[in-house]
N, C-alpha and C positions, 0 to 999 in steps of 0.2 A: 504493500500500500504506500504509495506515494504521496508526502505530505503537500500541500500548494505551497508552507511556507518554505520548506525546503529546497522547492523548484526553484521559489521566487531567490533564496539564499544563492543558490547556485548561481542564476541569471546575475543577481548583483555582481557574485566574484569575479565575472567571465566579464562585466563592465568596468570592474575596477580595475582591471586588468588592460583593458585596452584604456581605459582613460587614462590609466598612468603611463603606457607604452605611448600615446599618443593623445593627450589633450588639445 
């Protein structure tokens, strides 16, 4: 079972990630 805020956790990393790779 897949949690949505999990998902939503994931999506953040994978943004924080490119917003630091690239702002």
């Amino acid at each position: 079972m897949e949690s949505p805020l999990e998902r939503q956790y994931s999506w953040t990393k994978d943004e924080l990630v490119l917003y630091f790779v690239d702002p």
